[in-house]
C-alpha positions as CSV (number, residue, x, y, z in Angstrom):
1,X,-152.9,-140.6,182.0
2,X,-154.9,-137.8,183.1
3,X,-152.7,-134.8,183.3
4,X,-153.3,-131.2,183.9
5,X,-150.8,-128.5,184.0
6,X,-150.9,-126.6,187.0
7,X,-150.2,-122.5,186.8
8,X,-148.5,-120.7,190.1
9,X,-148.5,-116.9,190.6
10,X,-146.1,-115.3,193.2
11,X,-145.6,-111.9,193.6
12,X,-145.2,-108.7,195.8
13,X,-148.0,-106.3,196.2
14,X,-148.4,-102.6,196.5
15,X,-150.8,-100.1,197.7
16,X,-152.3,-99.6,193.7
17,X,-154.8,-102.2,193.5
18,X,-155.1,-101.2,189.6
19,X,-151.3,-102.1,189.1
20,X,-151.6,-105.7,191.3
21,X,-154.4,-106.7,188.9
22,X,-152.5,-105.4,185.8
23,X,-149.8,-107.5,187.3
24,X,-152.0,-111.0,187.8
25,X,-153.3,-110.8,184.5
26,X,-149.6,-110.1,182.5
27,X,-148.9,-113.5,184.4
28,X,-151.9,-115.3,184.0
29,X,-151.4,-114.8,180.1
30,X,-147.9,-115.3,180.2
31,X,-148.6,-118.7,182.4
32,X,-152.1,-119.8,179.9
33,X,-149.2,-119.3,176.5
34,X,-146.9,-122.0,178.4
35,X,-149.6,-124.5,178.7
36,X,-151.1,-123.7,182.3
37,X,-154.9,-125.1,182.5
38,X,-155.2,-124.4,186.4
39,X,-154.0,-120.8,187.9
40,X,-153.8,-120.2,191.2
41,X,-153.5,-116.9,192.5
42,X,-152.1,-115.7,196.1
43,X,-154.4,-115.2,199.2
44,X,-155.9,-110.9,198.6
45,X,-153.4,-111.0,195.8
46,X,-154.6,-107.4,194.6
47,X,-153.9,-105.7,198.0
48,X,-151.4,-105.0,200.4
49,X,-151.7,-107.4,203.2
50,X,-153.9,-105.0,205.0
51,X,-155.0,-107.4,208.0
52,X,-151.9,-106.1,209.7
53,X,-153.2,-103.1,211.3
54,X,-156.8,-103.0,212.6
55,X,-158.3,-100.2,210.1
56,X,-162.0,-99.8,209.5
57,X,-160.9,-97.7,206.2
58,X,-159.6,-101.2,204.9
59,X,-162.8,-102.2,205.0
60,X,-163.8,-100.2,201.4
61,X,-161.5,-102.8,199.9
62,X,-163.7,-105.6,199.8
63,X,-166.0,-106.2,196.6
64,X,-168.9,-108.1,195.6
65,X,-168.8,-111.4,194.2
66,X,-169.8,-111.3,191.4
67,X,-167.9,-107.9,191.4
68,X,-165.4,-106.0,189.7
69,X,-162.9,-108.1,190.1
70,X,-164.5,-111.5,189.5
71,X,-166.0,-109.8,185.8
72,X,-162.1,-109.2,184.9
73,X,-161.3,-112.3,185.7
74,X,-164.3,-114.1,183.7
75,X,-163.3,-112.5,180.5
76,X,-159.4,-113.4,181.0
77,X,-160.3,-116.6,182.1
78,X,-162.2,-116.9,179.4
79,X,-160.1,-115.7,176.4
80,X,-157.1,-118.2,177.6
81,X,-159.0,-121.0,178.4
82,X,-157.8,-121.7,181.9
83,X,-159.6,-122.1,185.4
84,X,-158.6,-119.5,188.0
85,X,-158.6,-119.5,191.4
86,X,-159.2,-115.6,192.3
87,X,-158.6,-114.8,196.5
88,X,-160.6,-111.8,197.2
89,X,-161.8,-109.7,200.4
90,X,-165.8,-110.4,199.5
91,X,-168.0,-107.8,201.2
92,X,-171.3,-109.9,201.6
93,X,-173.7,-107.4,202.3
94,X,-173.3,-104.2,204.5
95,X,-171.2,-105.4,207.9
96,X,-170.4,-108.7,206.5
97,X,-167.2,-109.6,205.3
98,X,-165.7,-112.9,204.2
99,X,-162.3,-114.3,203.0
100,X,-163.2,-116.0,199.6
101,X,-162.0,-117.9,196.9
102,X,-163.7,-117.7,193.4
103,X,-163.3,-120.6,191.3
104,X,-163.5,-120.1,187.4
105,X,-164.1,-122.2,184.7
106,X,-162.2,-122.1,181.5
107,X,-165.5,-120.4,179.8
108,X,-165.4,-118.1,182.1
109,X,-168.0,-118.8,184.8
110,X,-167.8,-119.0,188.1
111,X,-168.4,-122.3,189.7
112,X,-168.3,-121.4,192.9
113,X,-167.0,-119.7,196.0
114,X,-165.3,-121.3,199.2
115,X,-165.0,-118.6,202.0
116,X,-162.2,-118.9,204.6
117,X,-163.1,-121.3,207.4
118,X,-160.2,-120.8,209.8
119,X,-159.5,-117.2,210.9
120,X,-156.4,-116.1,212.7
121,X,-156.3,-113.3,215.2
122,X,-151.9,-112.8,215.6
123,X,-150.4,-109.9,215.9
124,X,-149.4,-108.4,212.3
125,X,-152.3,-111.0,211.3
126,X,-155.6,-109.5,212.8
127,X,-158.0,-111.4,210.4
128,X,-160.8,-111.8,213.1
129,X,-161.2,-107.9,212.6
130,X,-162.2,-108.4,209.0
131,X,-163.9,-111.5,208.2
132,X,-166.4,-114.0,209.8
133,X,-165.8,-117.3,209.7
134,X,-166.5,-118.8,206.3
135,X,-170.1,-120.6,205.9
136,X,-170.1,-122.5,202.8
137,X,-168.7,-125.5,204.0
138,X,-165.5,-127.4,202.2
139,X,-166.1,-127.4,198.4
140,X,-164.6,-129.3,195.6
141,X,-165.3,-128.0,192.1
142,X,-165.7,-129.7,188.8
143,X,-163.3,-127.8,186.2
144,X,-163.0,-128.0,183.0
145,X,-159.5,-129.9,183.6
146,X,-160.2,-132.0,187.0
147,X,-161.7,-131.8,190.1
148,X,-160.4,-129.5,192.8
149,X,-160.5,-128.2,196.3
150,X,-159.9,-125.0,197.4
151,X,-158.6,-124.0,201.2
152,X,-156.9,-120.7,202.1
153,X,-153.9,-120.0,204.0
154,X,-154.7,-120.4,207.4
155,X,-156.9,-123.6,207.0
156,X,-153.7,-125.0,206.1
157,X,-152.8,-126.0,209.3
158,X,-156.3,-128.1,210.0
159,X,-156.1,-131.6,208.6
160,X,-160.0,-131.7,209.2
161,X,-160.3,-129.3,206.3
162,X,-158.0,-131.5,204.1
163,X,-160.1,-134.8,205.1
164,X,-163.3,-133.8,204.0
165,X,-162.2,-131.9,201.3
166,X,-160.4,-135.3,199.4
167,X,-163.3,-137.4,200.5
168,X,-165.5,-135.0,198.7
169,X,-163.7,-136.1,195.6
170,X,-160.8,-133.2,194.7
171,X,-157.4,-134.3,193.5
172,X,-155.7,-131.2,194.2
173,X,-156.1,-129.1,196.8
174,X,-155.5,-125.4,196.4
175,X,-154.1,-123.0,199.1
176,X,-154.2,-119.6,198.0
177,X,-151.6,-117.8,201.1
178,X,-150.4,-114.7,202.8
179,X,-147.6,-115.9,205.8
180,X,-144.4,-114.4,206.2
181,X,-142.0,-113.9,209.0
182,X,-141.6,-111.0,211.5
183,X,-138.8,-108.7,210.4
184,X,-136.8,-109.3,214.4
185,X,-137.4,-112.8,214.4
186,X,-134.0,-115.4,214.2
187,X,-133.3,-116.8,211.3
188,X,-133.4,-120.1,212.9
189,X,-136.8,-119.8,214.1
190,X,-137.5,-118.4,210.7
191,X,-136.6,-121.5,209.1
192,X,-138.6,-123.8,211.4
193,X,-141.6,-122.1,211.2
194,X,-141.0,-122.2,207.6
195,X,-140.7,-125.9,207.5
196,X,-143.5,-126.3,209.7
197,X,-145.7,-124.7,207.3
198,X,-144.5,-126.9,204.3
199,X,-145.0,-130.0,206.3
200,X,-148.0,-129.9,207.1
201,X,-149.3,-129.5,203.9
202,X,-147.4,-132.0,202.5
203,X,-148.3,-134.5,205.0
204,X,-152.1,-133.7,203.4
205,X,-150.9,-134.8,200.1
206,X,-149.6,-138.6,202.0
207,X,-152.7,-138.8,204.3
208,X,-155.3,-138.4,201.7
209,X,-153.1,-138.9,198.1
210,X,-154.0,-135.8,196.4
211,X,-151.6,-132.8,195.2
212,X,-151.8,-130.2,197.5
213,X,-150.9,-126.8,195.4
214,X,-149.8,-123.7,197.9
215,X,-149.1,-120.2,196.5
216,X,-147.7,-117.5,198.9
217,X,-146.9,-113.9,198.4
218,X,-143.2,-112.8,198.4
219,X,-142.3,-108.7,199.5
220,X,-141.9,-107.1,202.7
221,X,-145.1,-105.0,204.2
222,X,-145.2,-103.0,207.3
223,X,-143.3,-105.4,210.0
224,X,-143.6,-108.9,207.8
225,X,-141.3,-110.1,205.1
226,X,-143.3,-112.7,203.3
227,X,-141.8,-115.5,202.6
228,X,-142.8,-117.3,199.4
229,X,-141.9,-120.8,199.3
230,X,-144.4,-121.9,197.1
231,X,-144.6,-125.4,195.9
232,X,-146.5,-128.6,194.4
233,X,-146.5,-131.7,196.3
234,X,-147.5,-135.0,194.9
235,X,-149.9,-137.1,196.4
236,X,-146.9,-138.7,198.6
237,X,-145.5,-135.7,199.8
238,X,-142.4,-135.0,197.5
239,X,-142.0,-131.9,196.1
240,X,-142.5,-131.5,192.1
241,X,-141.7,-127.5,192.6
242,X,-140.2,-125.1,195.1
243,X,-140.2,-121.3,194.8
244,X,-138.0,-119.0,195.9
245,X,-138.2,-117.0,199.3
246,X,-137.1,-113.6,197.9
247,X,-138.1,-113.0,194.7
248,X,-141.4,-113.3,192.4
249,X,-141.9,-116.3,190.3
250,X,-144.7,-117.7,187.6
251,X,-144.2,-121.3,186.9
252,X,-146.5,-124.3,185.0
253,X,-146.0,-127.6,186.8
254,X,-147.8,-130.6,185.1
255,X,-149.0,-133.1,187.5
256,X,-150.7,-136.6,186.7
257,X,-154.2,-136.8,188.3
258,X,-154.1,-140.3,188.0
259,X,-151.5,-140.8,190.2
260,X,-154.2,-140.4,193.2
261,X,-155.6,-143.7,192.2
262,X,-151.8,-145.4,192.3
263,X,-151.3,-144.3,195.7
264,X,-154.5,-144.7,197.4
265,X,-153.9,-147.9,195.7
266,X,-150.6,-149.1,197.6
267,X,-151.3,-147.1,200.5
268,X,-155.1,-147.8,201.7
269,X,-155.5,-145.0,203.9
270,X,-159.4,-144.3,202.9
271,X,-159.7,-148.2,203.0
272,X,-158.9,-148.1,206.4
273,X,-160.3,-145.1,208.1
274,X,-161.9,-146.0,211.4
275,X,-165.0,-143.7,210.7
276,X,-167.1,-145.7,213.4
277,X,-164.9,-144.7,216.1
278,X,-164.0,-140.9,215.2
279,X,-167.0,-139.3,216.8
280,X,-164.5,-137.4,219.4
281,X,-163.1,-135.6,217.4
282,X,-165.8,-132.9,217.0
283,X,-165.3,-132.2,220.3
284,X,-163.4,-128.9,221.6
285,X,-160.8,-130.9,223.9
286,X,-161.8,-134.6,225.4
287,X,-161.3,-133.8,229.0
């Protein structure tokens, strides 16, 4: 059986973007000690959310890649053997600005980058401001420990993404995540929006019989109170781990790769994809 043990960081953030990577690494180490193989940190873990107030100070924020942040993260991926999934605000050249995920290897190099495909423009959420839409495509990545995808937050809610991700061969998908609820909202429409968000995700674990993997921020910033809920979902949908909505957590989940090939196995669904008949779907609306 082909297992791999599956590291999840959630936390709060603050304004000191020393402290928040102080913070990640104490938790990465803590996590790699306990057996973790894959870490996946949250979506602009080492900031406040800062997409919640159109600023073009917030723009001095964003780094290179490689950078600063991505050369820490080499040398601690490195020294505790584990692949890390580092969200960072990437500033591509002067003007340009990207969402991105760098992936690690357990050696320390960086395999790659995926940059945020799907941007949202909401109020408290005013991404479009910040970063173009991501370029590189959908990536899966060849770790030390398995093959992976990586998505970001708001790509969670396309199944496209998810698709072509699996069929590109990753048996997990990652989705490093900022989302929260408005401080005045019900707590009723809190809750469905919060079950929303984990179906979806989980219903790209059934329709394609992968884990899916999402790590969310916890904390209240500005007008948002973030609401955690992170979680691992096999490749049918049921939950292996749940985190809490109001609190920070670091938890290793172990999850059996080969359980993508059992599945797909008794549930055909890439067997019986009707890929001659799909060609609508690139449209913007079939009118």
């Amino acid at each position: 059986m082909e297992k791999v043990k599956i590291g999840i960081i959630q936390t709060s953030c603050t304004a000191n973007k020393e402290a928040n990577i102080n913070k990640a690494i104490g938790q990465i180490k803590k996590l790699a000690s306990e057996g973790a193989q894959i870490i996946c940190l949250q979506e602009l873990f080492s900031t406040l959310y800062f997409c919640d107030i159109e600023n073009h100070d917030n723009f001095a924020l964003a780094e290179t890649i490689p950078g600063p942040s991505t050369d820490i993260f080499s040398k601690v991926a490195a020294e505790n053997k584990v692949v890390l999934i580092v969200s960072l605000f990437e500033k591509r050249t002067a003007g340009l600005y990207h969402n991105t995920a760098a992936v690690i290897d357990a050696d320390g190099s960086i395999l790659g980058i995926y940059r945020k495909s799907h941007i949202p423009d909401d109020p408290g959420f005013y991404e479009k401001f910040y970063f173009a839409p991501g370029d590189t495509g959908y990536k899966a990545f060849d770790t030390k420990y398995g093959r992976i995808g990586v998505l970001i937050c708001w790509d969670q809610w396309y199944p496209e993404a998810a698709r072509i991700t699996s069929l590109m061969g990753a048996k997990v998908l990652f989705y490093p995540t900022a989302i929260g609820w408005e401080l005045d909202t019900s707590a009723e429409i809190n809750n469905e929006q919060y079950q929303a968000w984990q179906t979806i995700q989980r219903s790209h674990a059934i329709a394609n019989g992968v884990h899916v993997v999402s790590v969310n921020r916890v904390g209240t910033e500005s007008g948002t109170k973030f609401w955690g809920g992170s979680f691992v979902a096999n490749p049918f949908g049921s939950l292996l781990y749940l985190g809490p909505h109001d609190k920070e957590e670091s938890k290793v989940v172990e999850i059996d790769l080969d359980a993508t090939e059992n599945y797909r196995r008794v549930w055909p669904f890439l067997r019986d994809r009707r890929i001659d008949n799909y060609a609508p779907i690139i449209n913007r609306f079939i009118d």
